[in-house]
C-alpha positions, -999 to 999 in steps of 0.1 A, spaced: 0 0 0 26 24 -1 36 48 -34 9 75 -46 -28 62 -55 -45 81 -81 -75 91 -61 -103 77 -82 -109 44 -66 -121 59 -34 -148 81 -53 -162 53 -79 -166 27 -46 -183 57 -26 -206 55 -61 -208 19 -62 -218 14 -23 -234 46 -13 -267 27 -9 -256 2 8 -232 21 37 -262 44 39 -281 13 50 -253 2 75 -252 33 89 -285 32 99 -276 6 127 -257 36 146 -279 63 138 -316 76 134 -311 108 121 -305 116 89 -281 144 91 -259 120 111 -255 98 82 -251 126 59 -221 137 80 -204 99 85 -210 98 50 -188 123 40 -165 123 68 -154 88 60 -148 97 22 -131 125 32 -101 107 49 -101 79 25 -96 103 -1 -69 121 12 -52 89 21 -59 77 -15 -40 105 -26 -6 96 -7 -8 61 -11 -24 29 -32 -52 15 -19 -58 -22 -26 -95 -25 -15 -109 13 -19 -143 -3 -12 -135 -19 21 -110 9 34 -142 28 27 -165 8 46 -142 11 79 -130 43 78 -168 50 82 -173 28 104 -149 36 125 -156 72 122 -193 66 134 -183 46 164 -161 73 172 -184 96 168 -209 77 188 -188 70 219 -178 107 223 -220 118 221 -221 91 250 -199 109 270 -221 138 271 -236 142 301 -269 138 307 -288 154 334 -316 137 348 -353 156 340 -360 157 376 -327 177 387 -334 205 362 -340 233 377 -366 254 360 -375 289 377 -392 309 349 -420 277 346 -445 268 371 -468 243 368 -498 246 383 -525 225 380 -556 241 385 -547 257 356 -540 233 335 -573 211 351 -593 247 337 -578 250 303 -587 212 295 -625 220 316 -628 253 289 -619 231 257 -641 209 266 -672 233 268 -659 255 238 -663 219 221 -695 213 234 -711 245 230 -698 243 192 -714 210 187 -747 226 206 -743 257 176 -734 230 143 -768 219 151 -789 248 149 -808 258 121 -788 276 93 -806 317 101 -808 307 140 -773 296 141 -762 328 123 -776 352 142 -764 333 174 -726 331 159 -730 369 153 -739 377 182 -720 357 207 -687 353 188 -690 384 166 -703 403 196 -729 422 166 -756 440 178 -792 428 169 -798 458 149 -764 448 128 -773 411 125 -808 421 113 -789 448 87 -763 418 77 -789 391 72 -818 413 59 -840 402 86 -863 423 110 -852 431 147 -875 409 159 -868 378 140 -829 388 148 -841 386 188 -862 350 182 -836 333 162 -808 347 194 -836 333 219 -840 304 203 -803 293 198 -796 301 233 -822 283 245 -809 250 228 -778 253 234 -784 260 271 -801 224 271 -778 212 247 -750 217 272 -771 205 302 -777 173 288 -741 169 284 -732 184 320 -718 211 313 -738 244 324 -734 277 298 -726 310 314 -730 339 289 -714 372 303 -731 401 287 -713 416 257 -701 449 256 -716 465 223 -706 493 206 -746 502 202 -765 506 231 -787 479 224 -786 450 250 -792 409 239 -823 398 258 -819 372 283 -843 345 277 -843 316 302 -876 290 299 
């Protein structure tokens, strides 16, 4: 193996077994990059070697330089050390669990109440989107829908009244908050 190679043997077996070191290096890693950078790391050096001396088996000088490079590299990412998830400190983040128990309670409900809307009629379920989501007044949902006031106020009552029993057969109580309006022009409560 001594005297000058001529540096091509290395680069037509990377071409011949690219696939199949690919496939070996798989064994050592799960990421993709990883292998990308074995990959070329090992053809790397068994260039530069090629080009200071012959090399009688390109294809298997190939095959361990990478693999030898990718133990390498393996061993030393072992060595890093690894710090147990319960010794971390972490100031900045509290957990608390009310919270989290009341963000999973308001999902649930948001859901609910959206399944109690889906099956409204088409105009009631408008007008009840309009104004509890939109936060429109009854005089712009009647403008916006071309409807009278007063159907506006029976299509409001009437999809808060189903979705109010909706949500009680389900367990789950509805609490509407009255909505600030830019009009002065307050929803009706309606409870039956």
């Amino acid at each position: 193996m001594t005297g000058k190679g001529n540096a091509q043997s290395i680069f037509l077996a990377y071409q011949e077994t690219n696939g199949f070191l690919r496939r070996y290096l798989r064994r050592f890693y799960n990421n993709r990059q990883d292998i990308e950078d074995a990959m070329q790391e090992g053809f790397l050096k068994s260039f530069e070697i090629e080009k200071k001396q012959k090399i009688a088996s390109p294809a298997a000088y190939l095959f361990m330089t990478i693999r030898n490079f990718a133990c390498r590299d393996l061993k030393k990412k072992s060595r890093l050390k690894v710090v147990p998830v319960e010794n971390i400190e972490l100031p900045n983040l509290i957990i608390d669990r009310k919270t989290i128990e009341n963000s999973l309670e308001l999902r649930q409900s948001l859901l609910l109440f959206c399944d109690a809307a889906e099956q409204l009629p088409d105009q009631c379920r408008k007008a009840f989107l309009l104004r509890k989501i939109y936060g429109c007044s009854q005089k712009e949902i009647a403008a916006m829908m071309k409807i009278s006031i007063s159907t506006v106020e029976k299509h409001l009552a009437k999809g808060l009244r189903r979705t109010m029993e909706h949500m009680a057969q389900n367990g789950e109580e509805m609490s509407f908050q009255p909505s600030r309006h830019k009009n002065t022009d307050r929803a009706r409560t309606v409870t039956r």
